[in-house]
C-alpha positions in Angstrom: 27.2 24.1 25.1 26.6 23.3 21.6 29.3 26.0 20.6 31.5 23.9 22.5 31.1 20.4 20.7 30.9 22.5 17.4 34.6 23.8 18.5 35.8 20.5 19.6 34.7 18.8 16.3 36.1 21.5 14.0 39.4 21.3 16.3 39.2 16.9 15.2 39.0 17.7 11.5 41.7 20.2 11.4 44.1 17.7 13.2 42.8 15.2 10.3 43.2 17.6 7.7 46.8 17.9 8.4 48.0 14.3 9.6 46.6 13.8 5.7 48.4 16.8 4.1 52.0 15.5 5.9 51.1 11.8 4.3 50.1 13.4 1.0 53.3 15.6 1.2 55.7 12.6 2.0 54.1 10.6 -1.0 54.4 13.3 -3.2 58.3 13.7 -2.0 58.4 10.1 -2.6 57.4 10.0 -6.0 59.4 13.1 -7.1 61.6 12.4 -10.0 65.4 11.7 -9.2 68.3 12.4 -11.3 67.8 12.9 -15.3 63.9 12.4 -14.6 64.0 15.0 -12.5 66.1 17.3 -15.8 63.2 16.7 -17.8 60.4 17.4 -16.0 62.5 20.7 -14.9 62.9 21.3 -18.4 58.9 20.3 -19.0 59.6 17.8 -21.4 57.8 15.3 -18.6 54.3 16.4 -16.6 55.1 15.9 -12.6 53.3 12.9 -11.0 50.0 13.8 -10.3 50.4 13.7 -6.0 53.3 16.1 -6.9 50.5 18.5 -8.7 47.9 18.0 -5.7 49.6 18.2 -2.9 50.5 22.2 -2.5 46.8 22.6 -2.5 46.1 19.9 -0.1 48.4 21.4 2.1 46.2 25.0 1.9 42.9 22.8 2.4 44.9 21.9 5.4 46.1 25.4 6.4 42.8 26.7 5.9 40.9 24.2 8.1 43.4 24.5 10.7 43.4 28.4 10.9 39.4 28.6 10.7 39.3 26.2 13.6 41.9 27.9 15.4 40.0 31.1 15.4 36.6 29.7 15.8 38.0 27.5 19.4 39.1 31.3 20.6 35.8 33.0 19.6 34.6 30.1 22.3 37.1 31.3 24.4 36.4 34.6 24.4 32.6 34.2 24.9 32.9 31.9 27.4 35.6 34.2 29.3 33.1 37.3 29.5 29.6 35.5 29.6 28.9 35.5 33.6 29.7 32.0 35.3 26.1 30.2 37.0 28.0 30.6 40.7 28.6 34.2 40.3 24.8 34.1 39.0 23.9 32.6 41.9 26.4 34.5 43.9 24.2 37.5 42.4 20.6 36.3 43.1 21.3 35.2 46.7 23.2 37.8 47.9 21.0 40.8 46.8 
């Protein structure tokens, strides 16, 4: 049962991770330079904005959470599919 809350929460902080990644990437689309600010920093005469820097490896945080969580919840799955339910144990005891 625990295996199952642990699941459930990591499942929570993926779905975090990413509704904060899409944010951070809008802002960071946001506050990408237009026009001949845009030339320069192209040209690396200008550094991008700092959110522009952060937010490919926010996004990876994000991928990463999500994809660990992901294959955790179907590890429960699979354990939970092929562990012996308590009516067929039942089933078992009272029938022998």
């Amino acid at each position: 049962m625990r295996h199952k809350q642990l699941s459930e929460s990591t499942g929570v902080l993926a779905g975090l991770a990413s509704a904060i990644a899409v944010i951070i990437g809008y802002l960071a689309a946001r506050a990408t330079p237009k026009g001949l600010a845009k030339l320069s920093m192209a040209m690396h005469l200008t550094r991008p904005p700092f959110i522009v820097r952060i937010a490919p490896v926010l996004t990876g945080i994000a991928v990463a959470l999500a994809t660990v969580a992901s294959l955790y919840r179907f590890y429960i799955w699979w354990v939970e599919r092929r562990a012996p339910s308590d009516d067929t144990l039942n089933e078992n005891q009272h029938g022998s």
